[in-house]
C-alpha positions as CSV (number, residue, x, y, z in Angstrom):
1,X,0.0,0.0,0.0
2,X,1.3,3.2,-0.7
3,X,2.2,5.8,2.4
4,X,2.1,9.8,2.7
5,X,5.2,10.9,4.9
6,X,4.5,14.3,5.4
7,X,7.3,16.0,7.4
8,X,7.0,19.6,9.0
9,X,10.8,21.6,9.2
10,X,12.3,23.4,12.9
11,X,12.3,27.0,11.6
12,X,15.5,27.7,9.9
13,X,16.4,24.4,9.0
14,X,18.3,25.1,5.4
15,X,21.8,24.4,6.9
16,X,20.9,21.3,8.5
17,X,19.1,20.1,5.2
18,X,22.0,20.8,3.0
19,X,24.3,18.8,5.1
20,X,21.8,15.7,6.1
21,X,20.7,16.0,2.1
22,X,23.3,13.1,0.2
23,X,22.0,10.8,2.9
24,X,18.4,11.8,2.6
25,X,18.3,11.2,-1.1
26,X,20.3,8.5,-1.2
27,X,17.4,6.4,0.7
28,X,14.8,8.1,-1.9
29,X,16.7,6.5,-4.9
30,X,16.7,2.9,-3.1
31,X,13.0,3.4,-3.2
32,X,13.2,4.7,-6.7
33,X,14.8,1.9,-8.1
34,X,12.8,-1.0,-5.8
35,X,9.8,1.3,-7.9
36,X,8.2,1.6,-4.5
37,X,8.8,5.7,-4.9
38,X,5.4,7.4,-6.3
39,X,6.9,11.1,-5.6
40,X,9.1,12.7,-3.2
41,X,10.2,16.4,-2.9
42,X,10.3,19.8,0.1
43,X,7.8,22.5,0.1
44,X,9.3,25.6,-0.5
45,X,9.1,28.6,2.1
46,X,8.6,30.5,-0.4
47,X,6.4,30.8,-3.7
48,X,9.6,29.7,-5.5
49,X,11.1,26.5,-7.3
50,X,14.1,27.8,-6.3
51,X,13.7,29.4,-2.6
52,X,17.1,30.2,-2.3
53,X,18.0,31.5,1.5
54,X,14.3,31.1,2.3
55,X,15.0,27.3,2.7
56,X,12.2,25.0,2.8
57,X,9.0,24.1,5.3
58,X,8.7,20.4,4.9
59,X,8.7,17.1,2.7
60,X,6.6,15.1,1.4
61,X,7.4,11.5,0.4
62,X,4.9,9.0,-1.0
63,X,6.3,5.4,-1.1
64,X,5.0,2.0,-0.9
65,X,5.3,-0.1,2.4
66,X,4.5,-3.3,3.2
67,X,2.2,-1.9,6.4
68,X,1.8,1.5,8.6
69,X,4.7,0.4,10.8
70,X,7.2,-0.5,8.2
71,X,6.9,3.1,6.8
72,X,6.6,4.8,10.2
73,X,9.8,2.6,10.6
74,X,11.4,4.2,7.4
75,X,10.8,7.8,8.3
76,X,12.1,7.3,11.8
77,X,15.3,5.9,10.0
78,X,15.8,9.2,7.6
79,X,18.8,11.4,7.8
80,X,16.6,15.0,8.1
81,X,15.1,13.5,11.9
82,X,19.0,12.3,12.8
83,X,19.9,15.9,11.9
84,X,17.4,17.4,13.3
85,X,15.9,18.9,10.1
86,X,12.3,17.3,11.5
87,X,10.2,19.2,14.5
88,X,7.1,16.9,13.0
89,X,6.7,13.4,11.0
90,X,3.1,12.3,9.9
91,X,3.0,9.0,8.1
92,X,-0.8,8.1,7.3
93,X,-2.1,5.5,4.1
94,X,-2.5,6.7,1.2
95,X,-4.7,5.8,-1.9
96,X,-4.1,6.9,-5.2
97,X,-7.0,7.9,-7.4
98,X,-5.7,10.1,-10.2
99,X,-3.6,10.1,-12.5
């Protein structure tokens, strides 16, 4: 099934980000290439692709897990909580209508 990790940034977290980052998308491509990724990506702090400075507010990551614990286990494992990058980590199921 596939599961929303919405994550929620401590306020000024764009240095901790950049340096927890190779790690974080390191784990991203394993999904990626298991095809268990269905998008992953930060939210902006600002109304910008490119936010600069601003940094960023959050994540979200839609994957597939085998149950609710084994993708609660797999956001408890990412580099942006070890850094400290996280204040806030929702995992929740999530079913795909569209496209």
């Amino acid at each position: 099934m596939w599961y929303a990790i919405i994550s929620q940034d401590v306020p000024d977290s764009l240095e901790k980000r950049l340096g927890a980052r190779p790690a974080h998308i390191e784990r991203l491509q394993s999904l990626k290439e298991e095809g268990r990724l269905l998008i992953a990506g930060p939210h902006p702090a600002i109304d910008s692709e490119d936010p600069g400075s601003a940094g960023f507010t959050g994540s979200l990551v839609v994957a597939e897990f085998s149950s609710l614990e084994a993708a609660q286990t797999w956001a408890d494992a990412d580099p942006y909580v070890a850094a400290g990058v996280y204040q806030q980590v929702t995992v929740k199921p999530f079913r795909k209508v569209l496209p």
